[in-house]
N, C-alpha and C positions, 0 to 999 in steps of 0.2 A: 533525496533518498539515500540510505545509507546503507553500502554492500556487502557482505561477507562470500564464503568462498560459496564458487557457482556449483549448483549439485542440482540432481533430480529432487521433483515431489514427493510426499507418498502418496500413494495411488488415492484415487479421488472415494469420497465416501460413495458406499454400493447401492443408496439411495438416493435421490434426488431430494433435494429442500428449497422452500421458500427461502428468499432472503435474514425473514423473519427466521430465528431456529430456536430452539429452547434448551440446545444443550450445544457446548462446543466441539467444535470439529478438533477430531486431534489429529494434528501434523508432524513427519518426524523429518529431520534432511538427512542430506546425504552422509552429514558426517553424524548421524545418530541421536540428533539434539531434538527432543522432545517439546512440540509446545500445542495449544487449542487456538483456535478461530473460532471470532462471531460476532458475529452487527452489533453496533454499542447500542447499550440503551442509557437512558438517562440517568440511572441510578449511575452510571460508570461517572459523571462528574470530577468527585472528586478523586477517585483511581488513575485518570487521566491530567487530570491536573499534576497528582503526581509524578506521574510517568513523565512529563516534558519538564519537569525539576533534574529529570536523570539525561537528558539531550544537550548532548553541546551547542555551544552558539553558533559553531558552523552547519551543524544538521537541522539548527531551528533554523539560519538563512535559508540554505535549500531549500528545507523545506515550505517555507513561506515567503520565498523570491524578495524574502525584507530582513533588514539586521535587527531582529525582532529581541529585545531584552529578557522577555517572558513571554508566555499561551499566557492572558489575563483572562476573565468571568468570559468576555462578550465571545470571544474566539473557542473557547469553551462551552457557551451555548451554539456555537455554530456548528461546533462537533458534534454535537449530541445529538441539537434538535435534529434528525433526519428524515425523510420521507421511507424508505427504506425502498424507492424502487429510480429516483433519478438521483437522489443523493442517496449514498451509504457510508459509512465509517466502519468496518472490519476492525476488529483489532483482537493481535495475537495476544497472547497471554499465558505467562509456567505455567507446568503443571498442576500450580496450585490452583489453577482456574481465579487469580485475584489479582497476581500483578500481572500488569500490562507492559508488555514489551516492546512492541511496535503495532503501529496506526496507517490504516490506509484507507484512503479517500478518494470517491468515488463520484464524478459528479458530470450525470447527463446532461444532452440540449432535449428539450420537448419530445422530438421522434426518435432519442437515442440512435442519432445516428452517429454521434460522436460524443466522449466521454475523456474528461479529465481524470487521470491519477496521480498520488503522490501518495509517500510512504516514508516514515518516516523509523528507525531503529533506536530504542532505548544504548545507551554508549556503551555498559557494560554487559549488553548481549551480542554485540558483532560478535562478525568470525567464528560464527556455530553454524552458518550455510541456511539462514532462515529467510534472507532476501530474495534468494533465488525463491524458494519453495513459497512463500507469501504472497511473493508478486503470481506465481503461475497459481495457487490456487485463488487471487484476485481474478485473473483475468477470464480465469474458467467461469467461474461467479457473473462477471460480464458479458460474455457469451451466453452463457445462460439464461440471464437476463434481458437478452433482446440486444444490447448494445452494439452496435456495426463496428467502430473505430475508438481504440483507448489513446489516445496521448498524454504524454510527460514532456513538461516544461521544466529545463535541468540550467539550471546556471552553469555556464561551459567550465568553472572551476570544480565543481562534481563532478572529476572523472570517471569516480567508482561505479557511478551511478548507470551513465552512458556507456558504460562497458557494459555492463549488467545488460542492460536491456538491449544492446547491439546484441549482444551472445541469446535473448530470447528471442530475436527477429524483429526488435523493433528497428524502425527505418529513422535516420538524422539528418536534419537539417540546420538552419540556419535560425532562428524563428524571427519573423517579419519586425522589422523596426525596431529591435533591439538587439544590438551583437553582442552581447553580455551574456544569452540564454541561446540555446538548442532547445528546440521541438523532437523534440519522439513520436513516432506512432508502430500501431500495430494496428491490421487490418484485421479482424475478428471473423471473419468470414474464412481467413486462409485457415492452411491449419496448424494445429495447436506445436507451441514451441516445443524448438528441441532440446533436448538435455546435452 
């Protein structure tokens, strides 16, 4: 997961929505930077294909715990294909509602009681405060959705990352049988982070 500077949300939309939504959410941070949220669909393909051509090879590590060369076809239909209620792919996107900037992945056990995330930032949009704002309207989205416990699984070399989500309330550990990664969690019941 890739960090820029920690800010507030903007305030959450004044209706409630399905996972499913028809129009994107618009998001602004704290330092003013303008972008939309909304579950990918499959037409997004090849948008997202592109989008990880603009990811460095350290945020593709991260982001995929592997030294990954390229997102190829199959990792591409895994994004996409989603259930949209125990898997989800969010992804921000300019204002032009086309390109996509950063992705986030959402992915329950059967009674969501616990839920995998990861998040990933296009390179030339850090540092506009859109990680902070992504992950809390992710996590609100989760709550929402039933999910009890989010964790992130951060390669202990993604500091930025682990800060980030230390500064939301996520809790660090160690994670079991591999000292290369930390475990994050956040406990979805408590309440919602603070700015």
């Amino acid at each position: 997961m890739s960090v820029s500077t920690k800010g507030p949300a903007a305030p959450a939309p004044k209706e409630s929505h399905d996972l499913i939504v028809s129009k994107s959410i618009p998001m602004t941070t704290r330092t003013g930077f303008e972008f939309h949220v909304r579950p990918v669909a499959p037409s997004d393909e090849e948008a997202l294909a592109e989008f990880f051509n603009h990811v460095t090879r350290d945020d593709l590590r991260f982001r995929f715990l592997s030294p990954i060369p390229e997102v190829g076809k199959e990792l591409l239909s895994y994004l996409i294909n989603v259930d949209h209620d125990h898997k989800e792919d969010f992804l921000a996107l300019d204002i032009d509602d086309k390109t996509i900037i950063a992705s986030a992945m959402i992915g329950a056990n059967e009674d969501k009681s616990v839920a995998e995330v990861a998040i990933v930032v296009r390179s030339d949009y850090k540092h506009r405060g859109m990680s902070w704002t992504f992950l809390e309207y992710v996590i609100s989205e989760a709550r929402r959705s039933g999910i009890k416990k989010l964790q992130s699984i951060e390669s202990r070399e993604n500091h930025a990352a682990i800060e980030l989500e230390r500064e939301m309330g996520f809790t660090a550990k160690s994670y079991p049988g591999d000292a290369t990664l930390m475990l994050l969690e956040f406990d979805l019941t408590s309440s919602r982070p603070e700015a």
